[in-house]
N, C-alpha and C positions, 0 to 999 in steps of 0.2 A: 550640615543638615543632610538626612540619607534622600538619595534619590530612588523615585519610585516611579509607576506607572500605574495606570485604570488602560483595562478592558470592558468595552462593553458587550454582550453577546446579542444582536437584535436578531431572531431566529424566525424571518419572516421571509421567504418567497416567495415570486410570483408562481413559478414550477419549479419542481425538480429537474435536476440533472442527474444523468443518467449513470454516473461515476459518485454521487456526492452521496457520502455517508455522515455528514454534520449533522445536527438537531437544529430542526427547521419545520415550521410549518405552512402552511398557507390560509388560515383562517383571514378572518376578514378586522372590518374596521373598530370592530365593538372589541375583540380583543386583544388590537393594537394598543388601544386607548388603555386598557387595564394593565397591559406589559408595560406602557409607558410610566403610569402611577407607579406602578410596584417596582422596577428602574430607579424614580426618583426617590421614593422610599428607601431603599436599600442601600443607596448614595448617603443619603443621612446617615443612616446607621451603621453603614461599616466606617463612615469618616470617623466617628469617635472612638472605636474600637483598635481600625487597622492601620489607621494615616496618621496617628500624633509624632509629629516631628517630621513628618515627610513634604518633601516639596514634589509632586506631581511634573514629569519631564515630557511624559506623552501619552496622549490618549488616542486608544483607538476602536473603533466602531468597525465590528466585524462581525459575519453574520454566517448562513444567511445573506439577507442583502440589505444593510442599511439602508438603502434609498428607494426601499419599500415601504419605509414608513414617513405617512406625511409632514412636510419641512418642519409641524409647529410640535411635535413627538417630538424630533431630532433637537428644538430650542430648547423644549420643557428638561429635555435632559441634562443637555449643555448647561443650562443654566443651574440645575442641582449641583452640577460639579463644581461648578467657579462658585455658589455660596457653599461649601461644603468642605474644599479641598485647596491645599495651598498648591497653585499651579503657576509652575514658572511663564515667564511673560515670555521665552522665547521654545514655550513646550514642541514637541511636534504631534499636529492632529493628524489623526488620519481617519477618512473614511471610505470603506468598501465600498465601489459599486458594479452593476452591470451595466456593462458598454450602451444597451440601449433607453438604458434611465438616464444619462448623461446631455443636457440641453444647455446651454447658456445661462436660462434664469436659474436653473439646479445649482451651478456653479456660483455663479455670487449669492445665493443662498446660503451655500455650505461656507463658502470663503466669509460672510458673510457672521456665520457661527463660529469661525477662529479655523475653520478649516486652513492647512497650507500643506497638505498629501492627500492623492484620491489614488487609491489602489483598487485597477480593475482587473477582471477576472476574465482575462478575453482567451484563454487557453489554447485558442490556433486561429491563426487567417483564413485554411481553408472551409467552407461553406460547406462541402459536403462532410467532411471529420466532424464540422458543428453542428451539422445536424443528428449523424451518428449517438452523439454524446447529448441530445436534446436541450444542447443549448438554445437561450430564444434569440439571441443575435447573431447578424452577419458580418461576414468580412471586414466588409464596406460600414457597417455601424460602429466596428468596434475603431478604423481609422479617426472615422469622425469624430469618434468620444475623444480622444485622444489629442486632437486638434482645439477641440472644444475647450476640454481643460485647460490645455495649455494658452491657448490664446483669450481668455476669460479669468487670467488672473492667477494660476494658481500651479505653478513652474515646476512642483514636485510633482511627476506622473510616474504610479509603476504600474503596472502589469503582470500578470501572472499566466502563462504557457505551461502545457501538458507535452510528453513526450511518450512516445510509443500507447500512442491512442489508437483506437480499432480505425483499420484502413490507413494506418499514417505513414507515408512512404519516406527513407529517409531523405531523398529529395526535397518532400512536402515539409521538412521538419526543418531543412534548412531555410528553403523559402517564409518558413516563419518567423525563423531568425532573423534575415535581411530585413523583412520586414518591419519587425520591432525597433531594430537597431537605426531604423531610418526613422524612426517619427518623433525623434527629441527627448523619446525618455528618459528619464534618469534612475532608474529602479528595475530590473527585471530579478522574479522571482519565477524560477521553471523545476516543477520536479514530473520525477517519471510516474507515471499512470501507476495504482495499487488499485486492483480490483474488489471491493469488499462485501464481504456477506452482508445482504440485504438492499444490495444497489440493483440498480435494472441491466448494467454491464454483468452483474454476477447472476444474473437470472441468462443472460441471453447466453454468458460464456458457458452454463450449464449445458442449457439445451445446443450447444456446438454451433451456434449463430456467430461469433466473433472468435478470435483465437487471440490470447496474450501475447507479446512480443518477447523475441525471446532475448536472453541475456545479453548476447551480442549485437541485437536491436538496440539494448537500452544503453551499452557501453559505449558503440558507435556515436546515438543520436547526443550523448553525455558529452564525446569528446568534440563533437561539431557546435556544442554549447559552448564548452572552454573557449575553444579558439575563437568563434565567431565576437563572441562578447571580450576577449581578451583584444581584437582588432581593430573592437568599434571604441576602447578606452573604457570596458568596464574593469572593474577589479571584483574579485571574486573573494567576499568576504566572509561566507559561510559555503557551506555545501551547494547549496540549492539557489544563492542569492549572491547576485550580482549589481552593480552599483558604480556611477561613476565618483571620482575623487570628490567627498563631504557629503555625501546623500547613502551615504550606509543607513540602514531604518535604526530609528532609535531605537524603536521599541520592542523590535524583532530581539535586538542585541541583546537589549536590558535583560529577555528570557535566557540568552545563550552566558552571559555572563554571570547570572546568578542575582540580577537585584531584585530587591521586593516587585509584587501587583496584584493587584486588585482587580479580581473578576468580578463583576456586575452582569447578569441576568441569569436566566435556565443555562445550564449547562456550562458554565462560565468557570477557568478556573482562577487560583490565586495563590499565591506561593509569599510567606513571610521573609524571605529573603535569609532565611538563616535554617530551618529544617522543617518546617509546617506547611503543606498544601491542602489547599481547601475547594471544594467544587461542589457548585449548584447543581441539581438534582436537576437532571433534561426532563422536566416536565412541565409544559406550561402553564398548565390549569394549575397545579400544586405552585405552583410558583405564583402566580397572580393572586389565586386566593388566601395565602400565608400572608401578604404583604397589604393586601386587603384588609384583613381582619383584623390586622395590626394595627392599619391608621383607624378604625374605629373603635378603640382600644377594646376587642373583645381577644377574649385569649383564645386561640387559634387550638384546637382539639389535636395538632399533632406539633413535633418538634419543627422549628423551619428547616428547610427541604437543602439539605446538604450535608457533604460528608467531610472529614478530617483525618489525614496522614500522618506522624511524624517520624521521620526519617529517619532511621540509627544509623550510626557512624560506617557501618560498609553500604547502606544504601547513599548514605550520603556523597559517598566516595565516588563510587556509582554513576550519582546523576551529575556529577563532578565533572567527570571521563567523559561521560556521553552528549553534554551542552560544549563544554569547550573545546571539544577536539571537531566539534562539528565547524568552527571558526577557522579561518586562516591565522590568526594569533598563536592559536593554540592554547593547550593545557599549560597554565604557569605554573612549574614545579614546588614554587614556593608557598601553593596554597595549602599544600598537604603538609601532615606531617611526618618525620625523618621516618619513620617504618612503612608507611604508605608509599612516599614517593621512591623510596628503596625497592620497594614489590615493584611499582609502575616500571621505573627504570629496567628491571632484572628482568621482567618480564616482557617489556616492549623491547627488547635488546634483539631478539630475531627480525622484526620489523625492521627493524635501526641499518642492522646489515644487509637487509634485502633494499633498501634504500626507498621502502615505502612510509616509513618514520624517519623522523630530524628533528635534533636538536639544536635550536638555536637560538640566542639568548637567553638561557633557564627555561625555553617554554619548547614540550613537544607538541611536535604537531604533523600534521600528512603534508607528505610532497605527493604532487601532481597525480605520479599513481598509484600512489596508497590511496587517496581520495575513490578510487572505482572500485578499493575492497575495505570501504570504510567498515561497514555494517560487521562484518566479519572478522574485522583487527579489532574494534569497539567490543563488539561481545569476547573475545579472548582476553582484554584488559580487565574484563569484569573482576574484582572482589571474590579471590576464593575463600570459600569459609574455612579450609584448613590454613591459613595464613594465619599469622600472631594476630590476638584481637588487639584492639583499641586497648589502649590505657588510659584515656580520657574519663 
């Protein structure tokens, strides 16, 4: 039986954040309640469709901030999926929070709905960088979430850290490190600051309020990441994500290795595990009210709210290169076929001798410093169109 996974998108915060470019709202509790129906609707309906034969390995609740929405939302859903979907008894849950929704009853709550991963979103120790970035929590909160969890039951803790954030000294960047690495986690996820159009960082970097860090920022504060996590016994299993021995994320993986999932809500995406991506339209009104008008069996005046990909054999190649080399495994040569992995090989071969690529066991993949010019060896492996096409 294939293995799969559900995403669910809950696109509800308290505030923004001042770097966050996700689809997210902050409406209130009347249209929590209608996101929740149309959630558990759409559970239904994509189970007959997208899941036959699939056994469910991990769910995960990411947002947004899942734990914005109240405990008996987060059951009603949960419970759509366990009548809807075959889900293995040893899946991994996870659900997203902020450091300062984290309380004890929250915890056996969630533990309580099949929860056994809470990944929060605590981006830096210090207070004043948190404020900067209009985080609503402190230091000292995001500690205590972190204690909380763990001594409440529920021993899978990650976290997620930013690097080269406005005012982040690399000092400050290490001291976030020690810190992380001291409080029992098992999971750290850190990527570097992207400033994007239509954040309140890309408003203020306009107007000449904050200045981007520069390259040498982000490669320094990168390699004080390796090291730090490599000494505290993490392993570095994608780019960006670190982990100690058996708590690599499941579900993270299942996207970088190519198996099927299931996006559930606004903006959520989904991938058939073989060349078909699918993504919900980030709108939530369109979204609530399509799913609405469905369970009252009236036919809904437009098409439902999403769109559909399918991938030809050079994009597929493509997304091939750019999920698995982002792993320390690597690209396994063997998943191509002989004219493809021929190009790959010919052409990663300047890599290979500058010793930022290596092969080892059939699989390429980055050594240590090819990793800080991934982006840039990744786009040069792309699929050129005067290459022999497919004969598939």
């Amino acid at each position: 039986m294939k293995k799969g996974s559900i995403y669910i998108h809950v696109p509800f915060c308290k505030t923004r954040c001042a770097y966050c470019s996700f689809f997210s709202s902050t409406n209130g509790m009347e249209t929590k309640r209608e996101y929740t129906d149309a959630v558990c609707l759409e559970a239904k309906e994509r189970a007959i469709v997208d899941a036959d034969g699939m056994e469910i390995s991990s769910v995960y609740f990411g947002g947004g901030t899942p734990t914005q929405l109240p405990i008996e939302n987060l059951e009603r859903m949960m419970h759509a999926l366990q009548a809807n979907y075959r889900i293995s008894e040893d899946a991994e849950v996870t659900f997203e929070a902020n450091p300062d929704d984290i309380t004890p009853t929250l915890i056996h709550q969630l533990r309580d709905l099949g929860a056994n991963r809470i990944s929060m979103g605590v981006q830096s120790f210090n207070d004043e960088v948190l404020s900067k970035i209009s985080r609503r929590h402190t230091s000292r909160q995001a500690v205590k979430a972190v204690e909380t969890t763990l001594q409440h039951g529920i021993s899978n803790a990650s976290i997620d850290l930013i690097y080269g954030l406005p005012g982040q000294e690399h000092r400050q960047w290490q001291q976030d490190l020690n810190m992380a690495f001291s409080l029992g986690i098992s999971h750290l996820s850190s990527y570097a600051l992207s400033i994007e159009e239509g954040t309140a960082l890309f408003q203020q970097k306009k107007r000449g309020d904050i200045r981007e860090a520069s390259e040498d920022d982000f490669l320094l504060m990168y390699g004080l990441l390796q090291d730090t996590a490599e000494h505290a016994g993490f392993q570095q299993y994608e780019i960006s994500n670190f982990a100690l021995p058996g708590f690599h994320s499941r579900h993270n993986s299942g996207y970088w290795n190519g198996q099927p999932y299931i996006g559930l809500g606004p903006a959520a995406h989904s991938y058939d595990g073989l060349r078909t991506r699918r993504w919900n339209a980030a709108d939530l009104y369109a979204y609530t009210r399509f799913w609405k008008s469905s369970e009252g069996n009236v036919k809904s005046p437009t098409p439902p709210p999403f769109d559909v990909e399918v991938l030809n054999d050079d994009e597929l190649y493509d997304e091939r290169v750019m999920t698995r080399l982002r792993t320390a495994q690597g690209m396994d040569l063997r998943e191509l076929p002989d004219f493809r992995r021929d190009y790959l090989l010919h052409i990663s071969q300047p890599y290979v001798k500058k010793r930022l690529l290596e092969i080892i066991d059939g699989h390429l993949r980055f050594t240590r410093n090819g990793i800080f010019l991934s982006d840039t060896i990744m786009a040069d492996l792309m699929w050129d169109s005067e290459a022999p096409s497919s004969c598939t």
